[in-house]
N, C-alpha and C positions, 0 to 999 in steps of 0.2 A: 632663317631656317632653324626650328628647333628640333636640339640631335638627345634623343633619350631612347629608354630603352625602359620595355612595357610590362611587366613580368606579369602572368596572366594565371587564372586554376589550374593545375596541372592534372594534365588529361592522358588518359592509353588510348582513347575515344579512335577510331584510324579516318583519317582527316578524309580520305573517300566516300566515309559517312554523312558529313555535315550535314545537316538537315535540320529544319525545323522541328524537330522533336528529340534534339538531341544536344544544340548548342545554347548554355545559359552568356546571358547579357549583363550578369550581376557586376562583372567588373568590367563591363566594357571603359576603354578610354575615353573621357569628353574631350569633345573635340569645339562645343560649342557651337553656335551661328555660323556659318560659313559662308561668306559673301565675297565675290572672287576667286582665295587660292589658299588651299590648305598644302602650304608644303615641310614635311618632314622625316626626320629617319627614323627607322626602328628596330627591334631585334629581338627576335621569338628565340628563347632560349631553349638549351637541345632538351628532348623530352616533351615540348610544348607543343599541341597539336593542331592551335588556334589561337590567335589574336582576334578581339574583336573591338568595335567603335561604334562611339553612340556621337550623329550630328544632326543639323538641321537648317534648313535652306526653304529660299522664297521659290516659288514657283520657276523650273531654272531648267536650265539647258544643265544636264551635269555631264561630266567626264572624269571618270577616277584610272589612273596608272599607275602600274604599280613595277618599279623597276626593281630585280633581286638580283643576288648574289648564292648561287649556290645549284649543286648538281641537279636537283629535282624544282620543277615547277611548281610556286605555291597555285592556289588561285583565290579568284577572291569571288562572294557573294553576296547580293545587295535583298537585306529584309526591309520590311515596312510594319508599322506595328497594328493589331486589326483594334478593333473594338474592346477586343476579350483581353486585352493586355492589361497588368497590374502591376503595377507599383512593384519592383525587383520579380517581376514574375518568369514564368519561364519560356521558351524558346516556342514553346507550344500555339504560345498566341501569339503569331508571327508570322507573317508570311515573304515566303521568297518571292523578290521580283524578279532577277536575272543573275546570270554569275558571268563572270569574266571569259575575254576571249582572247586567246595564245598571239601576240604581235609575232614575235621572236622569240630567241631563247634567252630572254634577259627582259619580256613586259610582257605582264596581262596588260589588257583594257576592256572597262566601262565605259559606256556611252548609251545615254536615254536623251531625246530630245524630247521636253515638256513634261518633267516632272514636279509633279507638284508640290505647294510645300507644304513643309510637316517635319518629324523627327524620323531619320533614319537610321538601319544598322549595316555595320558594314564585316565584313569576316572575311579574313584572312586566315585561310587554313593549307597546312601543309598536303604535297600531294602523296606523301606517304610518312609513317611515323619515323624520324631520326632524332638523334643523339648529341648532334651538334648544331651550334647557333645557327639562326638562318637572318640574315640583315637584308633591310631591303630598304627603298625610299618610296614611300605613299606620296602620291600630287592628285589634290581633290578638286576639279576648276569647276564653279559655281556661277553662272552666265543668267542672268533673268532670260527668259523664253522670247523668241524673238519673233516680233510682229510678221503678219502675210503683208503683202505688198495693198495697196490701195486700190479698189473694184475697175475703177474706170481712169487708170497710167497708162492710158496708151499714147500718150502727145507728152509736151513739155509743159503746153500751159495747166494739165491738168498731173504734173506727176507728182509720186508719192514723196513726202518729204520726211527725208533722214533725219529732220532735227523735231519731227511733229507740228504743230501749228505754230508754237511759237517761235520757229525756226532756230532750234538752238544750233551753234555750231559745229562742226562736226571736227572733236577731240575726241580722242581714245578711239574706240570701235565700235561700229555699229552692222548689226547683223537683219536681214529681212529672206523669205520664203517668197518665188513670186512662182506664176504660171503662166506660159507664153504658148501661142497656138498660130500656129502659119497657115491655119485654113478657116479663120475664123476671124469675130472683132476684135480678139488680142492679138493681136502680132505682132506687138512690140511693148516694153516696159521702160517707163523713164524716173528715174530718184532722182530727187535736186538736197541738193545739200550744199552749206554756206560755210565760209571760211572767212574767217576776221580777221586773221591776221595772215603771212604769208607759210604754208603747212608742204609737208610731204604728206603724201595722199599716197594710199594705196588700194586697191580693190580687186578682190580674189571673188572669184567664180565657182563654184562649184556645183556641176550637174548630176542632178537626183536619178530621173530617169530623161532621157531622149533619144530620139531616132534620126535624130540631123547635126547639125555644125549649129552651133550657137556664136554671135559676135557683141561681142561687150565693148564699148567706145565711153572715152571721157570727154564729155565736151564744154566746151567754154558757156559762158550767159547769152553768145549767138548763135548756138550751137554748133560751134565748130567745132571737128575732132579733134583732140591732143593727145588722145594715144588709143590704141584698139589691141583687140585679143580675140581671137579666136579658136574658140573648143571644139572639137568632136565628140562624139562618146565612142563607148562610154565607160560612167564613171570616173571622166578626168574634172581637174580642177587645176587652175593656174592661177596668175595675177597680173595687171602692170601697174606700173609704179611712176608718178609725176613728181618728180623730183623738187620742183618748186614751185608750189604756185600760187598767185598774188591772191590776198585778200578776194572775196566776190565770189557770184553763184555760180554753178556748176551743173552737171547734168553725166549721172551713168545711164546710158539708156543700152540696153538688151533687144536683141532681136532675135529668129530662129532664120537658118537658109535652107528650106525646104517645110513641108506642110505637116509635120509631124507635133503632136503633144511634147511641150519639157516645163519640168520643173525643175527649178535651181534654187541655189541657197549661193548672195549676195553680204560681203561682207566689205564694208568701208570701211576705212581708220586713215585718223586727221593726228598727223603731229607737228605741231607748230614748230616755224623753223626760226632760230634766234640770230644764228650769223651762218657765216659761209665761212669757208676753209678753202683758201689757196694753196696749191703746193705745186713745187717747183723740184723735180726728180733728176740728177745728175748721174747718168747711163755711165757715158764713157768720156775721157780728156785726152789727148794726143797730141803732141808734140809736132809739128811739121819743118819746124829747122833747129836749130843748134843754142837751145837756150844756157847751156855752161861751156866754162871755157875749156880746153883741150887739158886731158891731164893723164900723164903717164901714155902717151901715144894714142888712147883712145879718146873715146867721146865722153864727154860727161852727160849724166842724167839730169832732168830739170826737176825742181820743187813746185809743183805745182798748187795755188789754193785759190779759192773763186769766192767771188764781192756778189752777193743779191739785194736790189732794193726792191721791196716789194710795197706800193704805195706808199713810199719813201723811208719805209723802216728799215732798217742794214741788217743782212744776215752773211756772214765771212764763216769761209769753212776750212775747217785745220791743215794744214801742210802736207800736203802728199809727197813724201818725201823720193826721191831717186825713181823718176815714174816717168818715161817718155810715153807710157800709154797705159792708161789707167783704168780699168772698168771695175763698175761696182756691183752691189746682186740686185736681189731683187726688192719687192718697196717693204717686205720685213726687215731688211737688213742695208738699205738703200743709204746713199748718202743724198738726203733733203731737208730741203726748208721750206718751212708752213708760216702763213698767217692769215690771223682770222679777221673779216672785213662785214661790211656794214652788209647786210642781207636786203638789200632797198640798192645796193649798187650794181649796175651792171657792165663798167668797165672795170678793168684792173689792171693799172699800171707797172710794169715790172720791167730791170733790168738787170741783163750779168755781165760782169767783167772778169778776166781772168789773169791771171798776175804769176809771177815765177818768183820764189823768196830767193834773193841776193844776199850777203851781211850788208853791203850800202845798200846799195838803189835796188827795187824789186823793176823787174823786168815788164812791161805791160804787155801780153801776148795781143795780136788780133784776130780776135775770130769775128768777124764783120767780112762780109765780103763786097760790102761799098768800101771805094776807096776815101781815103781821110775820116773815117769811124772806124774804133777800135773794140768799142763795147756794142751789144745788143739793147735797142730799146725797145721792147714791146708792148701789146696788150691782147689782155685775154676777157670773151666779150661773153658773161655768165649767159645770155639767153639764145645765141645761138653754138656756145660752145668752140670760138675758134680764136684760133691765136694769129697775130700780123703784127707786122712793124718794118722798120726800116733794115733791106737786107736780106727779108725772109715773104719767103709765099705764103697763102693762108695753110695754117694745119688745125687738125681737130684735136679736142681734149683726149687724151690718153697717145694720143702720136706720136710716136719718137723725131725727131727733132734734129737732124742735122747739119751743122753748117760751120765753116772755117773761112779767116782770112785771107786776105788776100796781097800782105806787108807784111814784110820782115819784122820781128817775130811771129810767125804763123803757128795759127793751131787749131786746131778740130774739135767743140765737142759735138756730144749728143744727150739732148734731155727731152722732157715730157713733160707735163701740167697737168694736176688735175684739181678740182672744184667739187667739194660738197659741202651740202646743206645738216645743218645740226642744229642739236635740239641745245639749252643752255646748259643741261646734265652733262654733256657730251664733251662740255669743251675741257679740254686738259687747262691743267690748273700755272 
């Protein structure tokens, strides 16, 4: 992100004016090609009635926002240059495409879908004249235009393909326009898109106009379901998300439920996943008999701290000191242990033990409720999401997890597991 500050002609000009016959371009900012994301800060000094910006983009989906700071709303307006435009000329030979529209009280926003390309201007002008600086941060996202769907998607063997002929794979985002008709030869839409390696996929929906419930499904290469969504209108938009999914082709297929015209706008994105992240969340520890010795008439408190192996790697966690019952917060502040595993496996080995710190001998608590096992051995199973082992019933990923001995040293915890998929940027160092 670049943070500067633009100093521009200094105008009385009353920014309610702006208009093409009125604003020069001579020192607009270059801002250059924009392909992607123009994002930076700015700051119209007081007295300054106008900033403005000279860019240029390929044929593109644009979106300009403009986030500020300050009691008056600037706004902003997007020119194109005509014919009659000349070399440092003026404002005259220019014309307005659109200006911006109020989100909140803190962003205008731009948005043209299918603008073409060429050299643009952009202006930011204040909505009344003041005295003091006005900061804001410009974000310019420049998207190439994004294909209609394919004439005749109504099957799988004949659907539109997100990666085009050559079937490239689907990384990063990709965006399509289709039209679906429930009283007609369309009535349904199907994208096949391919994954090489194993990706989190996601795919948001967004309906333009319709009169019915639209259902979006992900399906496998036999086209089985793995996950579905369902929109009404109107004007909503949602997403689901496949958390991991193995190399091989795919299928979003669209349909409408009921006989009414829609159109939507379909957007896919493929992020390769490099490994998975185990973790293992310690809720609460409890005490259930007398792990110190008597002292001063009462009871003594135990030191509790817990043994994890997780695919046989050790993780031992600090001494909980004078704790017959110990709870922790929550997973920002949690006490847990992570490790990262091979993204191709779908078992995962793990086991806890819990221990009382003595000066000699530490104490081996049991939280096992088979008799003659003292520790928990489990496994947690990535594609159907559930944890078993000796001792314990099946539970699901995100579950709280209770269970205590049944032998002197007794104790109680309670924890949970969870499992995600990451990209290799992601992984802590």
């Amino acid at each position: 992100m670049t943070l500067c500050a633009m100093p521009q002609e200094k105008t009385v000009l009353a920014p309610a004016t702006v208009s093409a016959e009125n604003v020069s371009f001579r020192s607009a900012t270059q801002l250059g090609k924009i392909i992607g994301i123009h994002d930076a800060r700015y700051e119209m000094s007081g007295g300054y009635a106008y900033q403005s910006y000279k860019f240029e983009i390929e044929a593109s989906q644009i979106n300009i926002v403009l986030d500020y700071v300050g009691t008056h709303a600037p706004n902003m307006f997007l020119y194109t240059p005509t014919n009659r435009l000349k070399v440092g000329g003026t404002v005259g030979d220019i014309d307005l495409i659109t200006q911006s529209v109020k989100i909140d009280s803190r962003e205008q926003r731009i948005h043209i879908d299918g603008l073409g390309a060429g050299t643009y201007y952009l202006v930011v002008a204040r909505s009344r004249l003041e005295h003091v600086s006005l900061g804001y941060r410009l974000t310019i996202y420049a998207r190439p235009s994004q294909p209609m769907e394919s004439e005749y998607n109504n099957t799988a063997s004949t659907a539109h393909r997100i990666g085009g002929k050559a079937d490239i794979p689907l990384v990063g985002q990709r965006i399509v326009h289709g039209n679906i008709s429930g009283n007609g030869g369309d009535a349904a839409d199907f994208y096949q898109f391919t994954l090489t390696q194993p990706s989190y996929v996601q795919a948001f929906l967004s309906l333009v106009s319709s009169g019915s419930r639209v259902v979006l499904e992900i399906l496998d290469a036999n086209q089985r379901s793995l996950k579905t969504l369902s929109l009404s209108p109107p004007g909503l938009e949602n997403y689901v998300a496949c958390d991991r999914l193995p190399a091989g082709t795919y299928y979003a297929y669209i349909r409408p439920v009921g006989p009414t015209n829609t159109r939507y706008t379909l957007t896919l994105e493929g992020v390769p996943v490099k490994k998975g992240k185990f973790t293992v969340r310690m809720h609460r520890i409890t005490a259930l008999d007398d792990f110190e010795t008597w002292r001063r008439g009462g009871r003594g408190r135990a030191d509790f701290y817990y043994q994890l192996l997780i695919e046989g790697r050790r993780h031992i966690s600090h001494v909980f000191e004078e704790s017959n019952d110990r709870q922790f917060g929550y997973w920002g502040q949690a006490e847990r242990k992570s490790e990262y595993v091979d993204i191709e496996q779908r078992l995962i080995d793990f086991s806890i033990s819990l221990r009382e710190d003595d000066p000699r001998n530490d104490d081996h608590a049991d939280i096992n409720p088979i008799s003659g096992l003292r520790n928990l051995s489990l496994v947690y199973d990535t594609l159907t999401g559930e944890v078993s082992g000796q001792g314990l019933s099946v539970h699901k990923e995100g579950e709280k997890i209770t269970v205590q001995g049944n032998e002197a040293p007794r104790a109680r915890i309670t924890f949970e597991v969870k499992y995600e998929t990451i990209s290799t940027g992601d992984i802590d160092p």
